[in-house]
N, C-alpha and C positions, 0 to 999 in steps of 0.2 A: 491436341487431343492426346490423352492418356493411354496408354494401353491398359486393356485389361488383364492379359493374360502378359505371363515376365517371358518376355523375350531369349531365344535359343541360348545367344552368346551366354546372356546372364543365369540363365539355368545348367549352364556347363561349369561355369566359373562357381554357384555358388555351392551346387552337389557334384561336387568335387573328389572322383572316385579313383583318381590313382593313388600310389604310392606317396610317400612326402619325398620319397627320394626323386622319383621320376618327376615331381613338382620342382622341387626345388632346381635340379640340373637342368628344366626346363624356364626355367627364370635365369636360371645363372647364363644360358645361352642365348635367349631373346632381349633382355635387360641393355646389353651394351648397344645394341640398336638403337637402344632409345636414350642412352647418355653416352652422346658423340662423342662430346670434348667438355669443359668448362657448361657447370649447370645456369640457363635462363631459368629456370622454372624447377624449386623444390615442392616436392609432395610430402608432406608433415604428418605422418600417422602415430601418434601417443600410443599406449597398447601396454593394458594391464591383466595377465592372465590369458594371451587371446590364440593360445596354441592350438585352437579347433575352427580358428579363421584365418589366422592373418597368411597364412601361403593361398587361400583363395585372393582375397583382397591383394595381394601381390601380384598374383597372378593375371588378374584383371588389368594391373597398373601398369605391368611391366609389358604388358600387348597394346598399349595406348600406339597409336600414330598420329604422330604429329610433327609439324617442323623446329621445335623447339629441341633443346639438348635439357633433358628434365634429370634428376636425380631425386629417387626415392628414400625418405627417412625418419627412420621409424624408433622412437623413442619409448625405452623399455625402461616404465613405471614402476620397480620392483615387483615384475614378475616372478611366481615362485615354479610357473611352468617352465615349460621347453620353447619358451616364447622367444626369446634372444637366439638359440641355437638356429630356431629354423629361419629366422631373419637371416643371419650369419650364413648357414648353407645354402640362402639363396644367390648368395651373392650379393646382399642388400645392407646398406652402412648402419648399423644400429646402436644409438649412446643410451647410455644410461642416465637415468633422474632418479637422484634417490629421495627426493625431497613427494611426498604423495601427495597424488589431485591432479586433476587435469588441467589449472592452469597453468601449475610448476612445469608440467610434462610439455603444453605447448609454448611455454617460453621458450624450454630448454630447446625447445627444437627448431622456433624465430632464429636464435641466437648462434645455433651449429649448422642453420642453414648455408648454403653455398648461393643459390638462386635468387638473382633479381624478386622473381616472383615470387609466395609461398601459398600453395594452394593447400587447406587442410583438410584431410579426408580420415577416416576411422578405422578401424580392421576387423568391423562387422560389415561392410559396406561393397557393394561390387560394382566398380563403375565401370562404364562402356569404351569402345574402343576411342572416343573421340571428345572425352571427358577434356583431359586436360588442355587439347589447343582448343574447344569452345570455350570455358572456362578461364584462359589467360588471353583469347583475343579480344575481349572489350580492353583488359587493361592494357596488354600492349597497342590498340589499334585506337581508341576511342582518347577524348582527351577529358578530364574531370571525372575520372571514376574512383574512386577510393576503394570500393568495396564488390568485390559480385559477390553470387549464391546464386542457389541452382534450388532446383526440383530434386522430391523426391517418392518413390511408390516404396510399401511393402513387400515382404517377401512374405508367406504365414510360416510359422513354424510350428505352430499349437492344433493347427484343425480350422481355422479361421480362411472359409472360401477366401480364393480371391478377387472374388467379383466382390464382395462386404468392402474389405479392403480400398478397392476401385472406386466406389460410392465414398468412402469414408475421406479418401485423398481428396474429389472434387469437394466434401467439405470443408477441409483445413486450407484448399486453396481461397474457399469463401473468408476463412476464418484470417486469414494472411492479406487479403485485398482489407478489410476490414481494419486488422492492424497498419495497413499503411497508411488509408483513409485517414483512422478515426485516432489511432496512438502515437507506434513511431515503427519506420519501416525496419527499424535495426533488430526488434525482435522476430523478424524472419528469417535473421542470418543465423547458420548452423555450422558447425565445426568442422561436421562431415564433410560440409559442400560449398566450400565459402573460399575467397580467394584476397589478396592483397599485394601490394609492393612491400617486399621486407624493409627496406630502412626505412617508410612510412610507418610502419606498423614499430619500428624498433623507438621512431620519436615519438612515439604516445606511446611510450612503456608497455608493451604487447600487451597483451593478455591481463593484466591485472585489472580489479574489479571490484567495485565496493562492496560489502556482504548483502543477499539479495539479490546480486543480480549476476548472469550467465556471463562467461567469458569472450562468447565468439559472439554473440548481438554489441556488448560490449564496446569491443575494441572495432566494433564497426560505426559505433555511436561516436565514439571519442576521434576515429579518422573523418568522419564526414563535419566534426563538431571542431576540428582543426584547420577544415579548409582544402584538405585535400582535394575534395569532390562530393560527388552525392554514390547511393548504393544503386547497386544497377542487378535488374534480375536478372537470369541466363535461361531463356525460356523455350530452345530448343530442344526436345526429347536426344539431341545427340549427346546431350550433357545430365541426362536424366537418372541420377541413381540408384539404386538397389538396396534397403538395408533391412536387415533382421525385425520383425517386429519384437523382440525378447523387449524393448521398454514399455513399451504398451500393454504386457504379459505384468511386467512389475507391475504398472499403475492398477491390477486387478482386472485387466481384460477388453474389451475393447470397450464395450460399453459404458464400464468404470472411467474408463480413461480418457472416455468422449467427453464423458460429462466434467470430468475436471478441466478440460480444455477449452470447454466451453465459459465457464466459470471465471478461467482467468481472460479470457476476450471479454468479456462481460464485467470485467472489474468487481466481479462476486469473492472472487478468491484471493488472500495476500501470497497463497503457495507461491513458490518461486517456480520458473518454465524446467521441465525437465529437458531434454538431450529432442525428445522428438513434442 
């Protein structure tokens, strides 16, 4: 079951009213908690421009509990903000890609990865305190999984109740069972919320992708089309995340951007999938 209304945690993390200083020294002290020693599990977040999100999205990450030793990293896309800095004063490892686009960015970031695992998340995105060990126990516990993904709900940020919202998620979960059904289930997988074994992902050339078609459905198609396994959902609300509706704001609003959704489930539309 859904929530309708966004949950405390995640309404703390994402109107986020301290200081960036008292944020950040606050990441820089709970952080080593959670990278013991030697990372299992990297968190891959690309980030282009995103100096008005990415210490919430940190923030969220760096309060995960779980038994894993994870290390957060976050690859700065030629940012012309303060994007790198505040990664940096959180205490958080951040490389540069200078080549632009988001696949460049999450190669770059497969590639400087540390962790067995890489889980890839956004820095519009707020995940819950129990994200990352939901999210890595199929693949460390489970045997034949190539791929997980997770759920996800809006946040509004335009005026857009969140009960429209709540209604809108039960239909793209319709519109997701349908592309499993009826297409292929690898256009369910999302960047934000998506997970894999790095040298898996590193032997089918991460992220790269013919023209036309998304990077993270992608490279979930080409691991499960390798033999690694089949995609596996994560369909616990522990693992449930958070993100900005600002793409749905681009596609002209919700309604606009129902309808283009619909269109490409329908085989109406040659548009290629956007981010949501």
């Amino acid at each position: 079951m859904r929530p309708i209304s966004i949950p405390t945690y995640i309404k703390e993390k994402f109107y986020l009213e301290e200081s960036t200083e008292k944020t950040c020294s606050e990441i820089r002290s709970i952080y080593p908690l959670l990278q013991k020693g030697d990372p299992d599990v990297s968190v891959v977040i690309p980030a282009y421009n995103e100096e008005a999100n990415i210490l919430k999205t940190l923030s969220a990450l760096a309060n995960n509990q779980c038994k894993y030793n994870v290390e957060i990293l976050v690859v700065n896309n030629n940012s012309k903000d303060r994007t790198e800095t505040l990664v940096k004063e959180a205490g958080i490892r951040c490389i540069l890609e200078t080549v632009q686009g988001i696949t460049a960015a999450r190669n770059a970031g497969l590639y400087a990865a540390k962790g067995k695992y890489i889980l890839n998340a956004d820095a519009d995105t707020i995940y819950p305190k129990d994200w990352i060990e939901e999210m890595v126990k199929p693949l460390a516990e489970k045997d034949g999984i190539a791929s997980v993904y997770g759920n996800f709900s809006f946040i509004p940020t335009a005026g857009t109740p969140r009960f429209v919202y709540f209604c809108y998620e039960y239909m793209a979960d319709l519109m997701r069972w349908f592309n499993k059904m009826f297409k292929d289930e690898a256009v369910n997988v999302y960047g934000f919320n998506s997970g894999f074994k790095r040298e898996e992902g590193i032997a089918v050339e991460g992220f790269n992708h013919p023209p036309g078609t998304n990077e993270d459905g992608w490279l979930a198609l080409k691991l499960r089309e390798k033999k690694f396994g089949k995609l596996y959902q994560v369909k616990t609300t522990k693992a449930l995340v958070w993100t900005a509706d600002r793409r749905i704001q681009m596609d002209g609003g919700l309604w606009k951007g129902s309808i283009k959704r619909v269109k490409r489930m329908l085989g109406m539309s040659i548009e290629g999938r956007t981010d949501l």
